[in-house]
C-alpha positions as CSV (number, residue, x, y, z in Angstrom):
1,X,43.1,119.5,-278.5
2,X,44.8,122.6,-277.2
3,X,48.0,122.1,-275.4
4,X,48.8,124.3,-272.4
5,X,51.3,125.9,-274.3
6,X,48.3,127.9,-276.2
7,X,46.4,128.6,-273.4
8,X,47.5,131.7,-272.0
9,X,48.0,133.0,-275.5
10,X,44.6,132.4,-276.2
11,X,43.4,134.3,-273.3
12,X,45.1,137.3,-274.1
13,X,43.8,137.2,-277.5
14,X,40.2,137.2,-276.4
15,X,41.1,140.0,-273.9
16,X,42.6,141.8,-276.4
17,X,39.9,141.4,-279.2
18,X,37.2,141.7,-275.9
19,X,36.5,145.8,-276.6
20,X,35.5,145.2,-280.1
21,X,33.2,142.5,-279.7
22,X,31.5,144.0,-276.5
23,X,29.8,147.4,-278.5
24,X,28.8,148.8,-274.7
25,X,30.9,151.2,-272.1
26,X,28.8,149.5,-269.6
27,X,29.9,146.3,-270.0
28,X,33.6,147.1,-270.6
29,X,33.2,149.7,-267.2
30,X,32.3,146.2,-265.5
31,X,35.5,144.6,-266.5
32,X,37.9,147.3,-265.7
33,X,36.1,147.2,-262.4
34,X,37.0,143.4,-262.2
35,X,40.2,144.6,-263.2
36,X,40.9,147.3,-260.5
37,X,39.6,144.9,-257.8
38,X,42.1,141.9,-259.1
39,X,44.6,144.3,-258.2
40,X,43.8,144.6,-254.8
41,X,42.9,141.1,-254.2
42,X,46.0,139.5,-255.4
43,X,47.6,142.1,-252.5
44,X,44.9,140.5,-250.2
45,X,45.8,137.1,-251.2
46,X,49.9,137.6,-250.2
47,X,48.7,138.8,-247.2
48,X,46.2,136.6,-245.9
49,X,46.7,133.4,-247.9
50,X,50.6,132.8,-247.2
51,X,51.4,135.5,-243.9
52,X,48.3,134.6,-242.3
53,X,46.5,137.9,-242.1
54,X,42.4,139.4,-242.3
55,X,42.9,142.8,-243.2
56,X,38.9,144.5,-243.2
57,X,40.5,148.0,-243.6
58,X,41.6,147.3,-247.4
59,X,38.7,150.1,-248.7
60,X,40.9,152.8,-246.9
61,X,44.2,152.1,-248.6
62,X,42.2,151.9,-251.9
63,X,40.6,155.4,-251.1
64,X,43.7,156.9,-249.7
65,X,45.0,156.4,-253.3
66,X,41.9,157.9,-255.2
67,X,42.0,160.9,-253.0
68,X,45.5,161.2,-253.1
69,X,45.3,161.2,-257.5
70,X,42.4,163.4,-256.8
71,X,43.7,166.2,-254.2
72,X,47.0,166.3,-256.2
73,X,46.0,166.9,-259.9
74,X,42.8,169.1,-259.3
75,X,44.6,171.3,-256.5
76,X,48.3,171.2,-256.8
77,X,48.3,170.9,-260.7
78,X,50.6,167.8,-260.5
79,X,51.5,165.5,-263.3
80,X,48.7,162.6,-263.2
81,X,51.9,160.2,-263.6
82,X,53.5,162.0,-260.7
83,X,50.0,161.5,-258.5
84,X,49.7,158.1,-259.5
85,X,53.4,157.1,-258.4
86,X,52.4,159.4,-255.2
87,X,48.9,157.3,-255.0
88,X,50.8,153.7,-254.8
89,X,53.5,155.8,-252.3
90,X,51.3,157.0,-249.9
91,X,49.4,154.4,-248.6
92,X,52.7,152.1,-248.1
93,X,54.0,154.3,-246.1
94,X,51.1,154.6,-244.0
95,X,50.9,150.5,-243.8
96,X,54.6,150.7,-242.6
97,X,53.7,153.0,-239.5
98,X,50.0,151.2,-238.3
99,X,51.3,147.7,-239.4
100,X,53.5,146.8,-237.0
101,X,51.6,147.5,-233.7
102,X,48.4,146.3,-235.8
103,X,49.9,142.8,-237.3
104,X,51.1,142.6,-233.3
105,X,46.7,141.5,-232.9
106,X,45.3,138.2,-233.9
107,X,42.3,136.2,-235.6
108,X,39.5,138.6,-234.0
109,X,41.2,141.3,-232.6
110,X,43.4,142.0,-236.0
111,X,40.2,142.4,-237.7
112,X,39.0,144.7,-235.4
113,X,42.4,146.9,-235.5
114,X,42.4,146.6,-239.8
115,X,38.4,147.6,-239.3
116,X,38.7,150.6,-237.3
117,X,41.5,151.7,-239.1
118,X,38.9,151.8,-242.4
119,X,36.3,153.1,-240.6
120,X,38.9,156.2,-239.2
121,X,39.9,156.5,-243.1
122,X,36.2,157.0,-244.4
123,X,35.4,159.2,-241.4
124,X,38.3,161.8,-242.4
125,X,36.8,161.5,-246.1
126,X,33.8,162.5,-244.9
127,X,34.7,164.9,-242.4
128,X,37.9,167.1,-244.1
129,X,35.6,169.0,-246.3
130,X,38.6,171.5,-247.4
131,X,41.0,168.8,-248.4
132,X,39.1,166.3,-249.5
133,X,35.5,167.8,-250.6
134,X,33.4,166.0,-247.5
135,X,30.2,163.7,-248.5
136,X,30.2,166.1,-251.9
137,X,33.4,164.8,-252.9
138,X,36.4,165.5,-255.7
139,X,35.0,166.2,-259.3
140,X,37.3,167.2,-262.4
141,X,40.5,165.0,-262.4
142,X,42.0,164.9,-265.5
143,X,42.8,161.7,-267.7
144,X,45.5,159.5,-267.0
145,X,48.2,160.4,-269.8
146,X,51.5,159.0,-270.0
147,X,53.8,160.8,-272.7
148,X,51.3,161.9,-275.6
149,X,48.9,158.9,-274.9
150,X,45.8,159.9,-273.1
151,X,43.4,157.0,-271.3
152,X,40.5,159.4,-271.9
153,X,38.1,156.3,-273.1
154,X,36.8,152.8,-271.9
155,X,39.0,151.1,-274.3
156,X,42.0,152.8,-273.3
157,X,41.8,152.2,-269.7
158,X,40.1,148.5,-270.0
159,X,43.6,147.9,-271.9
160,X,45.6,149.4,-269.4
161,X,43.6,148.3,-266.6
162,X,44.4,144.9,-267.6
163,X,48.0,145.3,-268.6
164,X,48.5,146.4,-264.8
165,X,47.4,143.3,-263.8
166,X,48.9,141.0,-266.2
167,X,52.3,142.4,-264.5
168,X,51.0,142.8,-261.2
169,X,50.0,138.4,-261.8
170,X,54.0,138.1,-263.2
171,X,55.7,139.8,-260.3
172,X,53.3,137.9,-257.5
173,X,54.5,134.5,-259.4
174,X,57.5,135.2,-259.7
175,X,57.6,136.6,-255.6
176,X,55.7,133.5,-254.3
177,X,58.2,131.3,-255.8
178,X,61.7,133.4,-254.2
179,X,62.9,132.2,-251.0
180,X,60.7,135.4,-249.2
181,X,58.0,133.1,-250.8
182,X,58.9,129.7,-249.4
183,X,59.5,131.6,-246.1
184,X,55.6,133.3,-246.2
185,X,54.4,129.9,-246.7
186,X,56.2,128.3,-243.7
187,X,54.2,131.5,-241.8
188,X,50.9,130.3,-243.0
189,X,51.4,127.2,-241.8
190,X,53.4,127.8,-238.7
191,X,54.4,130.6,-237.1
192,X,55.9,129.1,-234.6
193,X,58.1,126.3,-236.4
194,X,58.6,129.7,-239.3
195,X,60.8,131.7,-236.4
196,X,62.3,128.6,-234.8
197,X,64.0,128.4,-238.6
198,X,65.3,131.6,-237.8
199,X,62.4,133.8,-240.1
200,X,61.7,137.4,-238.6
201,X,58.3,136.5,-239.0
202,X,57.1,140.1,-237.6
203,X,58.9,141.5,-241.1
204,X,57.8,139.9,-243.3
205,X,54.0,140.1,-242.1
206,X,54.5,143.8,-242.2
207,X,56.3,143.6,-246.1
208,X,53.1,141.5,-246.8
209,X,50.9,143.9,-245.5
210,X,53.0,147.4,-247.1
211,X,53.1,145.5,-250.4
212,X,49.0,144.9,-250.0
213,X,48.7,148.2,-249.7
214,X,50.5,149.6,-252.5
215,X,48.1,147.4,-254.8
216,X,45.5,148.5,-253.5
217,X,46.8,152.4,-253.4
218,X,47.7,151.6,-257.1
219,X,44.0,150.8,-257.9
220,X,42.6,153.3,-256.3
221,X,44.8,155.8,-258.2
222,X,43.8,154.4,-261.3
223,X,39.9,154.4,-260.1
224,X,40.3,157.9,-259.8
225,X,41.7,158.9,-263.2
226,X,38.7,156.0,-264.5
227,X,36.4,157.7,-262.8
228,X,37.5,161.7,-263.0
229,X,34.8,162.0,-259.6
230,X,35.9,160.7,-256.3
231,X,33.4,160.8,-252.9
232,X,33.9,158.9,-249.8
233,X,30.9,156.3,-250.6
234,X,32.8,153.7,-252.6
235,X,35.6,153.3,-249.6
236,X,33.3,152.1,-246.4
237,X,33.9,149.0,-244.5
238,X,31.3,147.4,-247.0
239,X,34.0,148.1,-249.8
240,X,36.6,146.0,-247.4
241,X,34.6,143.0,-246.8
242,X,33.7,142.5,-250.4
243,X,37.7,142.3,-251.0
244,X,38.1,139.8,-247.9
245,X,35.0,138.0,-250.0
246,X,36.8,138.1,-252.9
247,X,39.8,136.7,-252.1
248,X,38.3,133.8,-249.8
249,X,35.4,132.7,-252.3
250,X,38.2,132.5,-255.2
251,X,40.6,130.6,-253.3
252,X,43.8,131.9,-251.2
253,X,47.2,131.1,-252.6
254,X,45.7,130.0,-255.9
255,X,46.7,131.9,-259.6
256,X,43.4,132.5,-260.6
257,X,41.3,133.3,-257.3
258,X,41.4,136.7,-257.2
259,X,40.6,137.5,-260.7
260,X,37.8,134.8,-259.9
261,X,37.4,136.1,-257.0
262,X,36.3,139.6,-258.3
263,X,34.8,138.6,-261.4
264,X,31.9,136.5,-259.4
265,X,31.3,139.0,-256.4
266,X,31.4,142.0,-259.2
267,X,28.8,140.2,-261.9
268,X,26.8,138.6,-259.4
269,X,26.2,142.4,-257.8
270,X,25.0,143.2,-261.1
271,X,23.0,140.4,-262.2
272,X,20.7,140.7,-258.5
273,X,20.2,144.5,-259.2
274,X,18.7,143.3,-262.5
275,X,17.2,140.3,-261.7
276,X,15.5,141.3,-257.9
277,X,13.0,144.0,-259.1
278,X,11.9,141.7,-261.9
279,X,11.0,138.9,-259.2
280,X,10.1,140.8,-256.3
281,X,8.5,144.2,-257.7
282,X,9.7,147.7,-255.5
283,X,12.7,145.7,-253.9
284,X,15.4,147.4,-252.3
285,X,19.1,146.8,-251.9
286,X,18.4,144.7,-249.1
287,X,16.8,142.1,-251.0
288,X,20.1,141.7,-253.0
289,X,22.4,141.4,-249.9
290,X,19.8,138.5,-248.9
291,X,20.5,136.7,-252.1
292,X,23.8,137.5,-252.6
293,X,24.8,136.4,-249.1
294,X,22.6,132.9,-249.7
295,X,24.3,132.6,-252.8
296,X,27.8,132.6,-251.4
297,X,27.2,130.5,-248.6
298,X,26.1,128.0,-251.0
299,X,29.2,128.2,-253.1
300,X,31.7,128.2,-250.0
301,X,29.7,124.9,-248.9
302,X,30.4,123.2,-252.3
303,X,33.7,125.1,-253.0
304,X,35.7,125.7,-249.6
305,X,38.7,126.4,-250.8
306,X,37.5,128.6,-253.1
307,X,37.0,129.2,-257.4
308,X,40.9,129.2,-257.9
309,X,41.4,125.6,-256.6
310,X,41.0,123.8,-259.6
311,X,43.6,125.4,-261.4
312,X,47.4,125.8,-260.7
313,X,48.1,126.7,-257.4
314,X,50.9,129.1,-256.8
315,X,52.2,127.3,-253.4
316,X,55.6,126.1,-253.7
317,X,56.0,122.9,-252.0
318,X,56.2,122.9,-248.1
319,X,59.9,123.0,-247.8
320,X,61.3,123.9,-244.3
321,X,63.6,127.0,-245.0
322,X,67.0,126.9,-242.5
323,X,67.8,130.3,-242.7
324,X,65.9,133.4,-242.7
325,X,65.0,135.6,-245.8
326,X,67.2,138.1,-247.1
């Protein structure tokens, strides 16, 4: 029997071995997908499973880094490690300006607020044809290459891809179990009883949301270099509410729900677009969202609390904290 200990080693064995056994870019282009989506969800899980937030404006951060690799490399000749630092930058500091008169909302009107700002995002994609290229888009970024190491295949960058978010899983563990941890829990369960205890409640909603943010600028930076195209199409409010999905259908506040998470939503994408038009002949793409939406509701009737429940939960124990976060 395999003790726990072996677990996780074995895991990133298989990863590892992964781009030899799979002989096909498609199928390794799926996973770094997964990959680059983990990233963002885990950001999506901080901010909506422990400070309480629906953020339906994720696509935008995610685009603002892809355009931001994409308008610095092809047009200002920076460094691609330069424009992917500037990538994660960028869309923090724009979550630091809108979040704290956005995070002010609740429940229905927060969503509204985080959806409009997407939709504003994708509307200047499509709209600033000088900077940004309009509906045509960005082509010829260059590789990602760090020192004399160049990403400029699917094996490369599924390894890096993945590498990112084996850190990106550390530092969230290792956050969620700090006092700012134990203090974003006490949010999610009450806001209320959270600032009696002296939190600034309002601060560390808006960290949650900057740090969300930077994941997701991250992501899109590295989509970018993946990609070496960028056009506005991939960042509409579709794009948000499949990360919302994500996160909810693998389970808020759980280790493995995001990667989960993504890895359904992304395989189960795949598998209707293949399977549809062999059942129903000349189907479109709305026969998919059909069965992809039955699909789901079916798993979140069976599986509420999402994919990521059955394994180890990354909640601390509900201890009240007496003073506020550092």
């Amino acid at each position: 029997m395999w003790s726990k200990s072996l677990l996780w080693p074995a895991v990133i064995l298989l990863f590892l071995a992964l781009p030899f056994v799979i002989d096909s870019n498609y199928y390794l282009s799926i996973l770094i997908v997964i990959g680059l989506y983990t990233i963002i969800v885990q950001g999506l899980g901080i901010l909506m499973g422990y400070a309480g937030q629906v953020s339906f404006g994720h696509a935008g951060f995610f685009g603002l880094g892809g355009y931001t690799v994409a308008i610095l490399t092809t047009r200002f000749d920076w460094s691609p490690v330069f424009a992917l630092i500037a990538a994660v930058i960028l869309p923090g500091l724009i979550a630091a300006i809108i979040g704290r008169p956005t995070l002010k909302l609740r429940e229905l009107y927060l969503a509204l607020g985080t959806m409009g700002f997407g939709i504003l995002i994708h509307t200047l994609f499509n709209e600033g044809r000088e900077l940004t290229g309009g509906p045509s888009g960005i082509s010829g970024i260059p590789y990602l290459s760090i020192g004399g190491l160049s990403f400029d295949s699917d094996i490369k960058f599924f390894y890096l891809v993945w590498a990112v978010v084996l850190l990106v899983l550390i530092g969230i563990n290792n956050l969620i179990r700090s006092r700012v941890g134990r203090a974003l829990r006490a949010i999610s369960e009450s806001e209320h009883a959270a600032e009696t205890a002296g939190i600034d409640t309002g601060k560390l909603k808006l960290k949650a949301f900057i740090f969300s943010a930077l994941l997701a600028g991250l992501a899109g930076g590295l989509y970018a270099f993946y990609i070496t195209f960028i056009s506005p199409s991939p960042f509409g409010f579709h794009t948000s509410v499949q990360f919302v999905l994500m996160a909810v259908v693998g389970g808020l506040g759980t280790f493995l729900g995001p990667l989960l998470g993504a890895a359904l939503v992304v395989l189960l994408g795949e598998l209707l677009r293949w399977v549809i038009p062999l059942v129903i002949p000349g189907a479109g793409g709305e026969y998919e969202i059909i069965f992809f939406g039955l699909i789901l509701v079916f798993l979140m009737i069976f599986r509420p609390k999402g994919l990521g429940a059955f394994g180890k939960n990354l909640k601390p124990p509900a201890v009240k904290p007496s003073v506020a976060p550092e």
